[in-house]
MIRO-201631 format. One record per residue (C-alpha): x, y, z; residue in one letter. Coordinates in steps of 0.001 Angstrom, whole numbers, plus 500000, padded with zeros to 6 digits. Example, Ala and Ser with C-alpha at 12.3 -4.5 7.8 and 13.67 -1.06 7.14 Angstrom:
512300495500507800A
513670498940507140S
REM end
This chain:
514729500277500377X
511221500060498959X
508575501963500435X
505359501130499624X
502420503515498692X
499290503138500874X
497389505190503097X
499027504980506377X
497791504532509437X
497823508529510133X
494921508436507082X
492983505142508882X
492658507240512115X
491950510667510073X
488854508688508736X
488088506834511675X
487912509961513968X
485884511726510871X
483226508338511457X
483267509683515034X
482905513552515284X
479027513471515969X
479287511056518762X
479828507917519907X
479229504795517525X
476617502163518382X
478339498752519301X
479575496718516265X
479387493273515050X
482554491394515225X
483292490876511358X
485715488045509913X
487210488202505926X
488445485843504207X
489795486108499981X
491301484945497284X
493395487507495511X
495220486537491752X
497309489191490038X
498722488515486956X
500958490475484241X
502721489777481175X
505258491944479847X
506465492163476001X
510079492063475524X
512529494337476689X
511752494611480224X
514014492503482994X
511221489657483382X
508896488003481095X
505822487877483938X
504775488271487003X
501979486892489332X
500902487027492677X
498375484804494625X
497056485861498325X
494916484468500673X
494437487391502602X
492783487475506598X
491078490019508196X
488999490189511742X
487622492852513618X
486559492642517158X
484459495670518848X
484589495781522276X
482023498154523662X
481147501324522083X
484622503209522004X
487260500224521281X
488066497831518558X
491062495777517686X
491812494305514174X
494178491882512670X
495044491067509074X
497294488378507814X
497879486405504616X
499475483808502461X
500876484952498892X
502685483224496466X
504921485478494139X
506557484095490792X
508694486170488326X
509287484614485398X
512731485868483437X
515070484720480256X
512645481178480429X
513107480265484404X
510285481244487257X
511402482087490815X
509580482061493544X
508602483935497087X
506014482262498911X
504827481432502597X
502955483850505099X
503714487813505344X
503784489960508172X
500902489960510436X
498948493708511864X
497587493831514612X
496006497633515466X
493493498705518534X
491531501791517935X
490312504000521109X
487788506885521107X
489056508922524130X
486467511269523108X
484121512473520647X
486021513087517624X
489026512008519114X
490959508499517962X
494473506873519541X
495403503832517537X
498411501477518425X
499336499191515958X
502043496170515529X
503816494633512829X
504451491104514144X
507306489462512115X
505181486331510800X
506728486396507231X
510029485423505382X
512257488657505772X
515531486634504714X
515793486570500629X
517896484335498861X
519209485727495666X
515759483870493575X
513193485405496314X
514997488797496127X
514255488968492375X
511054488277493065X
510582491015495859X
512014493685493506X
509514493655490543X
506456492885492968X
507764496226494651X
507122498699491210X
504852501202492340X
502894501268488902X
502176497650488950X
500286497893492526X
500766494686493820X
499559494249497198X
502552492468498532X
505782492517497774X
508350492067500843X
506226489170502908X
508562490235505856X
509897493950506937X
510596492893511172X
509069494100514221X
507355497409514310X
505338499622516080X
503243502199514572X
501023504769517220X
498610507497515873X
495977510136517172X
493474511907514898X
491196514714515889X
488198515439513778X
484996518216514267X
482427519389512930X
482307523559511677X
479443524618510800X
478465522546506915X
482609521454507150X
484253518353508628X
487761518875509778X
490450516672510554X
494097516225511073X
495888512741512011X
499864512696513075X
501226508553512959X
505061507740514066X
506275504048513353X
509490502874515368X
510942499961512820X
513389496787514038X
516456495610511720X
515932492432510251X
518336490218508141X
517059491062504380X
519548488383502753X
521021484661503164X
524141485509501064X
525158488184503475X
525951488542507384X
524166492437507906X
521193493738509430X
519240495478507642X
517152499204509999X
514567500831508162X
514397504544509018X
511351505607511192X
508662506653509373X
506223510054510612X
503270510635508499X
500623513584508935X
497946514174507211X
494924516820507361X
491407516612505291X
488244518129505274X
484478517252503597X
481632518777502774X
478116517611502006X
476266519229498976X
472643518066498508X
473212513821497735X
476666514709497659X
479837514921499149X
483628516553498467X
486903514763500507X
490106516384499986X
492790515219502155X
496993515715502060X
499066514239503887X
503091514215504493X
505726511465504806X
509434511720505693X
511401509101506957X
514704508586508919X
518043507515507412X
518048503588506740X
521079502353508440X
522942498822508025X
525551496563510415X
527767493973509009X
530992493249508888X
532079496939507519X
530463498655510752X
527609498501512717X
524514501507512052X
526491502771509017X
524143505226507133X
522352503459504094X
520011505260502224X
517864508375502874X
514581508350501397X
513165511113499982X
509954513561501288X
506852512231499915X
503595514584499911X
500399512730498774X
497267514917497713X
493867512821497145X
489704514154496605X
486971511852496277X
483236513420494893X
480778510648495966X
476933511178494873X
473892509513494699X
472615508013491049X
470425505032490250X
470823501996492119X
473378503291494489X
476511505736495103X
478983507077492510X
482657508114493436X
485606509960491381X
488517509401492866X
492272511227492186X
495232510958493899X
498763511812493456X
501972510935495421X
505052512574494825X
508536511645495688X
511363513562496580X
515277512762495440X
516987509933498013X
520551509294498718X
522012506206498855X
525751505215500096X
527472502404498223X
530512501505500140X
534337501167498653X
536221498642499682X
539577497541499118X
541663494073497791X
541893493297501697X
537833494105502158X
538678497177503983X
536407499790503966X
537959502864502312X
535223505291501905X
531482505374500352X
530062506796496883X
526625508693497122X
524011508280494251X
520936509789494040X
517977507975493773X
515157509131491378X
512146510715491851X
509267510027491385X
505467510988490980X
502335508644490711X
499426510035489637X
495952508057489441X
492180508746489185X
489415506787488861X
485266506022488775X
483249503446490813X
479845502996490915X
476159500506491105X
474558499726487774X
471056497458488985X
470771493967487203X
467363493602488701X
466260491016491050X
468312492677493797X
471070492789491832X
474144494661491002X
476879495257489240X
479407497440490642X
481718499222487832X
485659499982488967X
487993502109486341X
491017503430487387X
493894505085484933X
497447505363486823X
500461506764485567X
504121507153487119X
507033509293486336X
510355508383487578X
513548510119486416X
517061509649487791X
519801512424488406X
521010511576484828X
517938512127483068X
516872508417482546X
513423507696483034X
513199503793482542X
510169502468484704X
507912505250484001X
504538504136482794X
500666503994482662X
498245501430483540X
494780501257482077X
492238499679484136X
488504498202484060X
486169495640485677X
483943495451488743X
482372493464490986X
478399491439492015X
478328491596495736X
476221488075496764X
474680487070499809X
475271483073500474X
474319481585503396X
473821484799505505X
477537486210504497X
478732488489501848X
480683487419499288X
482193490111496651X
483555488333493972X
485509490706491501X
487782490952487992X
489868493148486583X
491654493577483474X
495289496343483576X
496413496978480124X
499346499555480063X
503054500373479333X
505785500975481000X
509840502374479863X
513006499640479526X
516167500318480440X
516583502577476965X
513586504862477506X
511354502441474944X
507928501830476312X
506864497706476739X
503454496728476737X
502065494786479477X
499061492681480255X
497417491864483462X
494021489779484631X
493168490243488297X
490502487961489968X
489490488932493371X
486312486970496196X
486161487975499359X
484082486316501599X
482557488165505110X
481033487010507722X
479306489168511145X
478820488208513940X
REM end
């Protein structure tokens, strides 16, 4: 019942179709990624697990095809380990694979169609589903958590022109979601509500400068469930999230400066625990609320020159989440402190980006006490055109 934070694919196209409002592009080169991608936190005690890592080997490839269509596909291998009360379990094998192709129907005009090919392990024992959950915190930002979510299909159109010094846009995205079988202990299917995301942004060039301010909203359909209580029973309603973001991006020394801000807010979800009886009958079903929620981040990038071609490319970020349930609690709320950056090289007529990171923050137990955590995060990525 996770939902992840990310951009969407109604923000891709909104940015995408932004790229194209002047005109047509001029034909691509087909690109191919490759990295290495090592998250790793410590937590003091208190919390429900000692540490937690996560190793990728993430793929990425896009292919242009004349001036007005491109396809891309991104896949990976991770490797997640939670570490609690002196034992480490483990998630690990390939994730999902996206594939998405992007059309210009016309200037300033993009229709994506994207699919979520079931590559990865969807069915959790009781030791991966551990895992899963504290991958899945928000405030910790790992880029996987689930490896596997079933079949999907997600389409999108964005519309973007120019008026007069503005750039407008607006982007609608609807994703149709499969069931899947989230756990080996239990006979159910598991069918994640629908999701419909639309977002609208403008920017706005000032000298060496320019201002993107973008909002977008998310709502999503009643997750349903079919096992041996009933089939589509209603699960868990997730709550309206509304995501506001800017960027200020300017020219200074070697190279371009961006601010950043963002912050995603959560509504209140329901969830339905069924009652059952001695006999395994079902009687009737509880409602909880879930919390909400409300992630707020902001951050600087940047070029420093090192000479000789050189340069260093700066990355702080500051992140902070507040979660409170119906009762008041607000265990998992947090902040996360971080700094680093990264040398882009060229070897052997590719790019390679390698990049650290260190996250020092806190985050609330179970009794409202904050826990300090540690992290070290080592990224390369490796690109080649073509």
């Amino acid at each position: 019942m996770t939902r992840r934070i990310g951009p969407g694919a109604a923000a891709f196209a909104l940015a995408a179709a932004l790229a194209f409002a002047l005109g047509p592009a001029p034909v691509a080169a087909q690109t191919v990624g490759v990295g290495v991608d090592y998250v790793g936190y410590d937590f003091e005690d208190g919390l429900n697990a000692e540490s937690a890592r996560l190793f990728m080997i993430p793929v990425a490839v896009r292919v242009p095809v004349g001036q007005s269509l491109r396809f891309d596909l991104y896949s990976a291998w991770a490797d997640g380990r939670v570490s609690q009360a002196g034992t480490t379990y483990q998630l690990t094998g390939p994730v999902d694979t996206n594939i998405k192709g992007s059309w210009q129907a016309l200037p300033g005009v993009l229709v994506s169609l994207g699919a979520n090919l079931p590559t990865g392990n969807s069915t959790h024992d009781d030791e991966e589903a551990l895992v899963a959950s504290v991958l899945s915190t928000d405030l910790l930002g790992f880029r996987e958590s689930t490896w596997g979510t079933g079949f999907a299909l997600t389409s999108s159109v964005a519309v973007a022109r120019t008026v007069g010094t503005f750039g407008l846009g607006i982007a609608a995205a609807y994703a149709a979601r499969n069931g899947f079988e989230p756990s080996e202990g239990a006979q159910l299917t598991y069918q994640p509500g629908n999701e419909i995301r639309v977002r609208a942004g403008f920017d706005k060039n000032f000298g060496n400068s320019t201002l993107t301010f973008g909002a977008t909203f998310i709502n999503y359909a009643e997750d349903k469930v079919s096992d041996d209580l009933g089939d589509d029973r209603n699960l868990f309603q997730a709550g309206n999230r509304i995501r506001f973001d800017a960027t200020y991006a300017f020219r200074a020394g070697a190279g371009v400066w961006t601010v950043y801000a963002a912050d995603l807010m959560r509504a209140n979800g329901d969830l339905r625990i069924a009652v059952v009886d001695d006999a395994g009958t079902l009687v009737g079903e509880d409602m909880l609320v879930t919390a909400k929620q409300n992630l707020l981040l902001g951050g600087l990038m940047g070029t420093v020159g090192l000479g000789s071609g050189f340069v260093f490319r700066p990355h702080v970020e500051f992140r902070s989440q507040s979660r409170e349930e119906a009762d008041g609690n607000d265990a998992g709320s947090g902040w996360i402190l971080s700094g680093g950056g990264d040398i882009p090289l060229r070897i052997f007529g590719s790019e390679f980006f390698p990049k650290a990171r260190v996250h020092y923050g806190s985050i609330k137990d179970a009794t409202g006490e904050g826990v300090g955590l540690l992290a070290l995060e080592f990224q390369g990525t490796l690109r080649f055109t073509f």
